[in-house]
C-alpha positions in Angstrom: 38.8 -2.0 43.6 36.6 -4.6 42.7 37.5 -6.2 39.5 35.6 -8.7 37.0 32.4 -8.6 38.6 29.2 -8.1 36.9 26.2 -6.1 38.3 22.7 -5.6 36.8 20.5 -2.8 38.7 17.1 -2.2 37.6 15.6 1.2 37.5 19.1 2.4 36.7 18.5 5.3 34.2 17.4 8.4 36.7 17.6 8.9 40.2 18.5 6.4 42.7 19.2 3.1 40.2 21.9 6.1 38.2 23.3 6.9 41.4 23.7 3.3 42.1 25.4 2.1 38.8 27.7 4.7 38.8 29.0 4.4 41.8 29.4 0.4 40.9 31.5 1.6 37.8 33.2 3.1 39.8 34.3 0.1 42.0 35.5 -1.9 38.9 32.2 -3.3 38.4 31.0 -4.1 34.4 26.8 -2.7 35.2 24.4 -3.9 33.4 21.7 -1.0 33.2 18.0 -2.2 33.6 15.8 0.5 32.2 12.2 0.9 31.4 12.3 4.9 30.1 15.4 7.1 30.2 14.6 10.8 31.0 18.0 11.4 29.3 19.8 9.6 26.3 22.0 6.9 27.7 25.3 7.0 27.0 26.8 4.4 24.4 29.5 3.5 26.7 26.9 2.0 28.9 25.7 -1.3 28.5 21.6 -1.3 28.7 18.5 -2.8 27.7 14.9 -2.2 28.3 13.1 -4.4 30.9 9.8 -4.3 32.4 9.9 -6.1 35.5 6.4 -6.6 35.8 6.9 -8.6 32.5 8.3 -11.9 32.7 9.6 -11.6 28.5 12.0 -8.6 29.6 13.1 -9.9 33.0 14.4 -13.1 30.9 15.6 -10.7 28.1 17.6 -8.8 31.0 19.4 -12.0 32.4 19.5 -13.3 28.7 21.7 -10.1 27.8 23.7 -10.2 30.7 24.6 -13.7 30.9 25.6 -13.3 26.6 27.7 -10.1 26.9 29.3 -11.1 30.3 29.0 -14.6 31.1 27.5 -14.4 34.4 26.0 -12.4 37.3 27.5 -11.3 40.5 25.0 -8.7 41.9 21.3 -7.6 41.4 20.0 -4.7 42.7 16.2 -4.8 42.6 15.8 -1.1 42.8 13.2 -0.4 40.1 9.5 0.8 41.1 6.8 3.3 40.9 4.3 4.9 43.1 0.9 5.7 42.7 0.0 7.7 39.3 -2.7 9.5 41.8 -2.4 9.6 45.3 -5.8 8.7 46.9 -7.3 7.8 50.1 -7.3 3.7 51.1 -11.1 4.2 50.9 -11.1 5.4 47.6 -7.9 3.0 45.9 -9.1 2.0 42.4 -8.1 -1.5 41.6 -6.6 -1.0 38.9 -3.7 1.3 40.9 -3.2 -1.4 43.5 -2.6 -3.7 40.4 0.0 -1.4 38.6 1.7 -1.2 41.8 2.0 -4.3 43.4 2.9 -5.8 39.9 5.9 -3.8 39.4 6.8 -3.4 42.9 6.2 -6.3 44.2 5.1 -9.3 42.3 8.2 -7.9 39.7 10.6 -7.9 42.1 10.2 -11.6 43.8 10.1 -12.9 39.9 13.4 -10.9 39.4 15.0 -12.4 42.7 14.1 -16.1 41.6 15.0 -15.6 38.0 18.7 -14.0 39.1 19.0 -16.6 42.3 18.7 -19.1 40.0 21.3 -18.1 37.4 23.4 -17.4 40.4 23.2 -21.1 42.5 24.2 -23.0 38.7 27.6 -20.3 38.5 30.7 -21.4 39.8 31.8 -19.3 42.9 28.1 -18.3 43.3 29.3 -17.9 47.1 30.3 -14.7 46.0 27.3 -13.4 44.5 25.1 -10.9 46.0 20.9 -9.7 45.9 20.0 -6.3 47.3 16.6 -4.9 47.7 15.7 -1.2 47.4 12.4 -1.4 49.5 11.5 2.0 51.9 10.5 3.1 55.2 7.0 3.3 53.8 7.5 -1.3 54.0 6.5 0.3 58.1 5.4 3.4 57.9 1.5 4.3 57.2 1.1 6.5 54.4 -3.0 6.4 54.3 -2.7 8.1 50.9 -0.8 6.1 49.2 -1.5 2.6 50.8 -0.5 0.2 47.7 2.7 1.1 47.9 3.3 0.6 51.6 2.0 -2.8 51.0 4.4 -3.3 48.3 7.3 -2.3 50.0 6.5 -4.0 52.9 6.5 -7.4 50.9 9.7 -6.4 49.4 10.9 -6.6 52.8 9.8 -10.3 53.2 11.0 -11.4 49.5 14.0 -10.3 51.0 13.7 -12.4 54.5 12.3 -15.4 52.5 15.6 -15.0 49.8 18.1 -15.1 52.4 16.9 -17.7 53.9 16.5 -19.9 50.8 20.1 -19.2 49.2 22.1 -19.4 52.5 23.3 -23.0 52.0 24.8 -21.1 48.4 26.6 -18.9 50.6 24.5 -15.8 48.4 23.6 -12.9 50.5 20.5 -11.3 50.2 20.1 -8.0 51.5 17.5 -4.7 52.2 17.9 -0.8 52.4 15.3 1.3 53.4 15.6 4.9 52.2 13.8 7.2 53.8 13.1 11.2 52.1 15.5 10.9 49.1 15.4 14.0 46.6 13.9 11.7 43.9 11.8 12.2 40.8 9.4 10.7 43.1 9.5 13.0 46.0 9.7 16.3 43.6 5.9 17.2 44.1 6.2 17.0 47.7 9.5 18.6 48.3 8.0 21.9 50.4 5.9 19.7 52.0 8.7 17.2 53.0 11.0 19.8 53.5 9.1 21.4 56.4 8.5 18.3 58.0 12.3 17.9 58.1 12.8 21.2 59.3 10.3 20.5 61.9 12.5 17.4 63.5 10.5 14.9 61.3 14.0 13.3 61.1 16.9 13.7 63.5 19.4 14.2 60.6 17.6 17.8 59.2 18.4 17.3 55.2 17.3 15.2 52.1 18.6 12.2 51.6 20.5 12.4 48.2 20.9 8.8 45.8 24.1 9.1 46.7 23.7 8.0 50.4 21.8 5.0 48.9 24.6 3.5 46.6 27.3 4.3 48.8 25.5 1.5 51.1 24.7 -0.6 48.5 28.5 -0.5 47.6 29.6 -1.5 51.0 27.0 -4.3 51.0 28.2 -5.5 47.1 31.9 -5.9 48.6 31.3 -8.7 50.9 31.1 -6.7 54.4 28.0 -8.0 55.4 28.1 -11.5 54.1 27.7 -12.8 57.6 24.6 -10.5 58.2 22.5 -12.0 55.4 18.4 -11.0 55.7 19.8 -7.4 57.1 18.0 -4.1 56.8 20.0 -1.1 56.4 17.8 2.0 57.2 19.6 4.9 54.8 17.1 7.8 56.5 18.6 9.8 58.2 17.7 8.5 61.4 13.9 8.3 60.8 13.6 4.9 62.1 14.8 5.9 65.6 11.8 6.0 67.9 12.1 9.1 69.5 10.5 10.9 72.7 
């Protein structure tokens, strides 16, 4: 078990981000839960605060809490984001979607990354410390519908290149998964449509991915298995990734 360390995951309330945290908790690790709306009532043994990512007020408030209640960081996982409130064609995206995405998705994560990297070079031991990127397989994958957020995800993949990178010489390692299909909130309007595809050998592993696949890798990456593999993408898809004949 990992003991003493300190975690704060963003979008940590519902789907993935819960599944993450608690399996943290589980580990030993004290989580810090990073939350714009909770579609149930968090419990008051959790330790949580509002933060809008895209908001550079909430992201300080976020480190601000952590840093009073705990005295330091050990791992961020940047896994908060949204799709688009309407999925439309590239030739019809409004403005004003591409903003709401790329500001949260994007722009929000590489502020959260500095802020956190930051706090994490001036801790002692910050050698032991640890960034992990929730992106997708839409950061390759062209989803014509819906073409803000495969933008976004595909610059969460270079934060993440340009991160490791940077805080090598601190010895922090700075990672990326890639779900693919995930039985989400967000994939709930699709599900018959996704489901058929996957029946239909869209991916060579024929089932949802469940949150849980996702923080069982993001565990293995928070206990120092990878450190020497810093900049890594780890595709939790169920095989999706494979190009295939």
């Amino acid at each position: 078990m990992t003991e003493n360390k300190i975690a704060v995951v963003t979008g940590a309330t519902r789907g993935i981000g819960r599944s993450i945290a608690e399996n943290l908790e589980e580990q030993g690790y004290s989580v810090m839960y990073g939350y714009v709306s909770s579609p149930t009532p968090i419990p008051e043994t959790k330790t949580a605060i509002q933060c809008d990512i895209s908001d550079a007020n909430t992201r300080k408030n976020l480190l601000d809490a952590t840093i009073k209640k705990y005295g330091r960081v050990d791992l961020l996982v940047n896994n908060a984001g949204v799709a688009p409130t309407v999925r439309a064609d590239i030739l019809e995206t409004t403005e004003e979607s591409y903003d709401y995405v790329m500001d949260i998705n994007l722009r929000g994560t590489f502020f959260m990354t500095q802020l956190f990297a930051n706090q994490m070079i001036k801790q002692p031991r910050s050698n032991e410390c640890r960034i992990i990127n929730i992106s997708s397989i839409s950061s390759y994958t062209s989803s014509i519908n819906r073409g803000e957020y495969c933008i976004s995800k595909a610059g969460v993949s270079m934060i993440t290149q340009l991160f490791a990178d940077r805080l090598a010489e601190y010895g922090i390692g700075v990672f990326e998964i890639r779900p693919g299909i995930i039985m989400t909130d967000m994939t709930a309007g699709v599900k018959d449509k996704y489901t058929q595809l996957i029946k239909d050998g869209l991916t060579p592993t024929k089932r949802f991915g469940q949150p849980q696949d996702v923080a069982d890798a993001v565990t293995t990456i928070a206990k120092g298995s990878f450190d020497f593999s810093t900049g890594q993408v780890f595709n939790i898809d169920g095989g999706f990734h494979i190009r295939r004949l």
